[in-house]
C-alpha positions as CSV (number, residue, x, y, z in Angstrom):
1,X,-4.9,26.7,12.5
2,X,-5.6,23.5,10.6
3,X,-4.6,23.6,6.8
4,X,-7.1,21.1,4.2
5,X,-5.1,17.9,5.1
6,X,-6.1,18.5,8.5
7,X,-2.8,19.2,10.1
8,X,-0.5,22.0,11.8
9,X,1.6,24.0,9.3
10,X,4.5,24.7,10.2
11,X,5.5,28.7,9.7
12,X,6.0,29.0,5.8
13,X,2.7,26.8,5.5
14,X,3.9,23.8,4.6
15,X,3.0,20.1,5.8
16,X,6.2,17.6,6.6
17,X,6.1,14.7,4.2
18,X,6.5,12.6,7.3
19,X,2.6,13.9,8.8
20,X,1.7,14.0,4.8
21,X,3.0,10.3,3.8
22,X,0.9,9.1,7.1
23,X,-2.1,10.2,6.3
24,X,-1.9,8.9,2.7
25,X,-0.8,5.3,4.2
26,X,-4.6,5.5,6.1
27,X,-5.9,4.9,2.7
28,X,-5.6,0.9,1.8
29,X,-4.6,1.5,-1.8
30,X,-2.3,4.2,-1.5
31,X,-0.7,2.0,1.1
32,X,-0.2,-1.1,-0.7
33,X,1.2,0.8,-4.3
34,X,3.5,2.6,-1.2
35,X,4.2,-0.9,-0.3
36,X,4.8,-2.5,-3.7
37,X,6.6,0.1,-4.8
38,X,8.9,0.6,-2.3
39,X,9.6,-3.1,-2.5
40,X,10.3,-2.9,-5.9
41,X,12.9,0.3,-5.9
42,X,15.0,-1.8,-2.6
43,X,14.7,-4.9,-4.9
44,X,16.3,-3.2,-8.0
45,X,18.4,-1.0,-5.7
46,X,20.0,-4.0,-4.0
47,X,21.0,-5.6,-7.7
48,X,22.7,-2.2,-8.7
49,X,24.6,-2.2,-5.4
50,X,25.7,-5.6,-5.7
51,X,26.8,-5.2,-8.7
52,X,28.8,-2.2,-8.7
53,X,30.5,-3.4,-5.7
54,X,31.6,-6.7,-7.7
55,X,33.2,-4.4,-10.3
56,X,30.8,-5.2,-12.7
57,X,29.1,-2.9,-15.3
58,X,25.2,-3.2,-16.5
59,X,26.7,-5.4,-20.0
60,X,29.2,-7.9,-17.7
61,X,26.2,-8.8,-15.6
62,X,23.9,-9.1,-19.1
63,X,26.8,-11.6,-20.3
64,X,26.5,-13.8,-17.3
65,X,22.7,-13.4,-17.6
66,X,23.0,-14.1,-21.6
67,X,20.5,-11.1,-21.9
68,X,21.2,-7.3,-22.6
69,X,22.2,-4.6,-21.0
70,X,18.9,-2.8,-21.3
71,X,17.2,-5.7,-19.8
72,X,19.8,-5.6,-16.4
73,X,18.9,-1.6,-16.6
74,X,15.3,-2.7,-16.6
75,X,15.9,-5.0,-13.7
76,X,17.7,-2.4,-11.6
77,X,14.6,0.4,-12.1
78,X,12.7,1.1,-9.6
79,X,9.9,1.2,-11.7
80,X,9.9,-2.3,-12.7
81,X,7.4,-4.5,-11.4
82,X,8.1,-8.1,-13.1
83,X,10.7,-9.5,-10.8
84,X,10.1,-13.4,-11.3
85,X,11.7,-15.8,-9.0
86,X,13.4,-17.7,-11.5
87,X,15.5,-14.6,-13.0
88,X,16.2,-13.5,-9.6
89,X,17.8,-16.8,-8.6
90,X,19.8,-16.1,-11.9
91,X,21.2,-13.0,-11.2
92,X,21.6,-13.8,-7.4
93,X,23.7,-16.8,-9.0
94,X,25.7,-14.2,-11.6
95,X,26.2,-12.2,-8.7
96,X,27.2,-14.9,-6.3
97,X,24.8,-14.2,-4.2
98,X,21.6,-16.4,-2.3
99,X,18.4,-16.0,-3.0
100,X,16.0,-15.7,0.0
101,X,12.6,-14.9,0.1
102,X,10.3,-14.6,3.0
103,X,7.2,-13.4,4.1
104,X,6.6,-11.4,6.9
105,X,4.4,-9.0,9.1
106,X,3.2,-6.0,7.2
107,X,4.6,-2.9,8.9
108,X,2.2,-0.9,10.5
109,X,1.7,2.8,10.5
């Protein structure tokens, strides 16, 4: 039998997130904050990564920067949404990295 969201449960009642996250990606505005925020956590993600695995803390990659430590934190959340080009080609160049951006297909569900 058919639970509210309109799918199978499975035997203790419960919904996958897999069926559950596709439904929600049928509606256009859940799908683009999906979007945008995934985006934004692999963009912060990829900076923490990098950096780590050049030995550097949060405060060595603020020196390079000349900013703060809470600012590279800020940078590295997944929460943060004001990525500008310019400060990414910064850090890219603290971290000895390139800076590519590209457009592209939007994945569909």
């Amino acid at each position: 039998m058919k639970n509210r969201s309109g799918y199978e449960p499975d035997d203790l009642g419960m919904v996958s997130f897999r069926e559950d996250l596709g439904r929600r990606m049928s509606d256009p505005e859940f799908s683009r904050e999906f979007r945008e925020a995934r985006e934004r956590a692999s963009l912060g993600l990829k900076i923490a990564r990098v950096r780590t695995a050049r030995g550097m803390s949060q405060a060595q990659l603020a020196a390079k920067l000349n900013t703060t430590q809470s600012v590279v934190s800020r940078f590295e959340s997944a929460d943060y949404g004001g990525h500008k080009v310019e400060t990414l080609r910064r850090v890219a160049e603290a971290l000895d990295l390139d800076l590519v951006v590209d457009l592209r297909e939007r994945e569909t569900r």
